[in-house]
C-alpha positions in Angstrom: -24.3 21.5 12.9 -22.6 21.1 16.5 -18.9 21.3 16.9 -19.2 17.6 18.6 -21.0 16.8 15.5 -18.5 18.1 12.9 -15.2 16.7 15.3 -17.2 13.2 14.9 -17.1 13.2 11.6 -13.7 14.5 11.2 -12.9 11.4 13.6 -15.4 9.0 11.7 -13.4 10.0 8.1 -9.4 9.4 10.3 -11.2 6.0 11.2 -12.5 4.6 7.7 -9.1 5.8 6.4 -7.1 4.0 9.0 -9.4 1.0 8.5 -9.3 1.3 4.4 -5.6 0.9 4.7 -5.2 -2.4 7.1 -7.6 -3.7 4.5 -5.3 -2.7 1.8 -2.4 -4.1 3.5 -4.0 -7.5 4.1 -4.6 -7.5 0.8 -1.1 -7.1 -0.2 -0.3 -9.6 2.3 -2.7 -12.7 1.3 -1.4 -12.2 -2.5 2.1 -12.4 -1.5 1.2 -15.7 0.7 -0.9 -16.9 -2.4 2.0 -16.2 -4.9 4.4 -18.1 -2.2 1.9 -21.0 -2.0 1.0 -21.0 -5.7 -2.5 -21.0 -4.1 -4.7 -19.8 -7.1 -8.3 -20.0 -5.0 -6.4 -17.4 -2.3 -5.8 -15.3 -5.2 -9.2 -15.2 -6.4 -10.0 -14.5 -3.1 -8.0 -11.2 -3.3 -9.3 -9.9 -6.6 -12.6 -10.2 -5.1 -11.6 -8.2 -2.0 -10.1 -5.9 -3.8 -13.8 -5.0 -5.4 -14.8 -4.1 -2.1 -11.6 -2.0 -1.6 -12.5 -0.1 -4.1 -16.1 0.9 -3.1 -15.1 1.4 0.2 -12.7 3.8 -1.3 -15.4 5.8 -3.2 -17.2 5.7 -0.5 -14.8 7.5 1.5 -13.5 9.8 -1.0 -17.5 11.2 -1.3 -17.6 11.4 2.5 -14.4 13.5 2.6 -15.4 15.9 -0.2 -19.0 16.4 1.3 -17.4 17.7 4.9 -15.5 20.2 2.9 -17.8 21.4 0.8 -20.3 21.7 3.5 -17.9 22.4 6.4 -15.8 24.8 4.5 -12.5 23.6 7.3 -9.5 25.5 7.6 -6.1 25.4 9.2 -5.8 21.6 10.8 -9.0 20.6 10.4 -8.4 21.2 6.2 -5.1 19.8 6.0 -6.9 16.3 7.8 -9.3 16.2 5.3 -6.8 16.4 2.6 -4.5 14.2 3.9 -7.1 11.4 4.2 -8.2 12.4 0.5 -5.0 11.7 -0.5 -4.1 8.8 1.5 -7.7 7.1 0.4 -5.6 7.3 -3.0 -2.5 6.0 -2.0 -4.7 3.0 0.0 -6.6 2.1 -3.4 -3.1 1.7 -5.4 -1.9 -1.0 -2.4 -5.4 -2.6 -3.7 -4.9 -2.6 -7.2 -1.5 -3.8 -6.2 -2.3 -6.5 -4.7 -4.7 -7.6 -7.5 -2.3 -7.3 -9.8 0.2 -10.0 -7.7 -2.9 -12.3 -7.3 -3.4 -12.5 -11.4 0.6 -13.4 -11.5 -0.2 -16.2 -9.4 -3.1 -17.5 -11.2 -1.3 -17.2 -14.5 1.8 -19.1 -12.6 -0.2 -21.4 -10.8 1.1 -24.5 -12.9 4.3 -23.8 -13.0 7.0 -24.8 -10.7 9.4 -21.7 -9.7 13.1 -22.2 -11.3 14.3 -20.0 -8.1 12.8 -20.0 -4.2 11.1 -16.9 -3.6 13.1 -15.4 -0.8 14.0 -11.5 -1.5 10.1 -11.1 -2.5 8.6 -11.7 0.7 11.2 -10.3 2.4 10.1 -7.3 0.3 6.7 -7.5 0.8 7.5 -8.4 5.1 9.3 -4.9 4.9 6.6 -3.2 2.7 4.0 -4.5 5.2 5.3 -3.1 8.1 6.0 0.5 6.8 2.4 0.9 5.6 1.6 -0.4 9.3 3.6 2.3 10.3 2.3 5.1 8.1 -1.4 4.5 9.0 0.0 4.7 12.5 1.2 7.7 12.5 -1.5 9.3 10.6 -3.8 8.1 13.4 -2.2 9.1 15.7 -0.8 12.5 14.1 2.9 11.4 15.1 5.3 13.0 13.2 8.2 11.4 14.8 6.9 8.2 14.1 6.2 8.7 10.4 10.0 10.0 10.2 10.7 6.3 10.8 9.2 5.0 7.5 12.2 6.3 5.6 15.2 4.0 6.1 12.7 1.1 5.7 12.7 2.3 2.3 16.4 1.9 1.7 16.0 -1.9 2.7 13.3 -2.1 0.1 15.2 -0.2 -2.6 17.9 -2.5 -2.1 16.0 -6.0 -2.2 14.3 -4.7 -5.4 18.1 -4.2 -7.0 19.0 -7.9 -5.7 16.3 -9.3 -6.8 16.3 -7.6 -10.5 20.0 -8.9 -10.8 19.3 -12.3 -9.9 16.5 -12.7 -12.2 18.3 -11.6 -15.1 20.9 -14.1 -14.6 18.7 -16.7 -14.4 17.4 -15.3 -17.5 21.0 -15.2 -18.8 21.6 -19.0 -18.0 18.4 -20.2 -19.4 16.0 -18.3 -22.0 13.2 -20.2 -21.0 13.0 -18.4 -17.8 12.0 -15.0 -19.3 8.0 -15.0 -18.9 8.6 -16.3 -15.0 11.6 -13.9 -14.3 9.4 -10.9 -16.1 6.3 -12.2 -13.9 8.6 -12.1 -10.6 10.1 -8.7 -11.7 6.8 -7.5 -12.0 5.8 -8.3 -8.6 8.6 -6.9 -6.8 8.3 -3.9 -8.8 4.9 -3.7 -7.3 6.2 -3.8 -3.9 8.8 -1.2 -4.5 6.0 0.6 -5.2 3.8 -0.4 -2.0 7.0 1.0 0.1 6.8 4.2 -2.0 3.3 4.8 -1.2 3.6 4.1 2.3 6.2 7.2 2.1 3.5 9.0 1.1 1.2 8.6 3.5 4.2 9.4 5.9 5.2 12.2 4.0 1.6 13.6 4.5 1.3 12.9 8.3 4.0 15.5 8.5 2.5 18.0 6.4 -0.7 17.2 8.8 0.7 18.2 11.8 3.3 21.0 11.2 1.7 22.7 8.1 4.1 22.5 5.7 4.9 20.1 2.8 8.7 17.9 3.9 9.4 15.4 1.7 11.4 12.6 3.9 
């Protein structure tokens, strides 16, 4: 095989990642508008998607380990590979993710909210943008820019605390709330999560372009 040939398909697999993970992070987006809108048939909609996320993700994930076994990379061209590997991983949790928030809608669907869902979107606005950012910097192997993920994190970190304390209190005032306040919990927990994996992918852009493993 050519050189040209072989940087095309290390350029083919940077592409289908990239693209794998604005998939995923529609996805995340769409559930949180279904869960906002109560709009079951939206959430539907993402559980379906989500099935293609996940072949697309298999899909990649054999591509990936076919160039290395075949290939045999080393230096940059290995630590690509394996950062996409593990990215595709990262991308297929935002999916499952995502999924998970649409079933909370559907089961919710009937039921009015006892509280306006503010901190949660703002959660999931913040989440959003720092996967943008990640998958960003991994395409275009910046460093700097994946450096910038971090302090979104803190903002996350500290909706998921609001949010936990004023869900138990509405818990606190009425009983009846617990199955909904659990529910909500559950999807900000999710998005805590979504930030966290966007680190990752951050986290791995560095390792990517300077060689060594710094956790930011």
């Amino acid at each position: 095989m050519t050189r040209n040939r072989y940087e095309q398909q290390l350029a083919d697999i940077k592409s289908r990642t990239t693209n794998l993970g604005n998939n995923a992070e529609r996805l995340v987006d769409l559930s949180i508008k279904a869960l906002k809108g109560q709009d079951a048939e939206l959430a539907q909609q993402v559980i379906n998607m989500d099935n293609d996320l996940d072949h697309d993700y298999l899909k990649l994930e054999e591509r990936i380990m076919r160039v290395i076994a075949m290939q045999a990379p080393v230096a940059g061209d290995l630590r690509m590979l394996l950062t996409a590997l593990k990215n595709a991983t990262d991308i297929e949790r935002l999916g499952d993710y995502a999924k998970d928030i649409a079933e909370i809608t559907i089961a919710l669907k009937d039921r009015q909210y006892f509280t306006p869902l503010i901190n949660i979107p703002r959660m999931a606005e913040i989440a959003i943008e720092m996967v943008r950012m990640s998958l960003d910097a991994f395409e275009k192997e910046d460093a700097a820019l994946a450096g910038e993920v971090y302090p979104r994190d803190d903002e996350v970190d500290a909706l998921f605390s609001r949010t936990f304390r004023t869900l138990t209190t509405y818990v606190f005032e009425n009983p009846g709330n617990i199955e909904q306040a659990f529910n909500l919990m559950l999807v900000a927990r999710h998005l805590e999560r979504v930030a966290d994996h966007a680190l990752n992918i951050a986290n791995r852009t560095i390792y990517m372009e300077k060689g060594d493993i710094t956790f930011i």
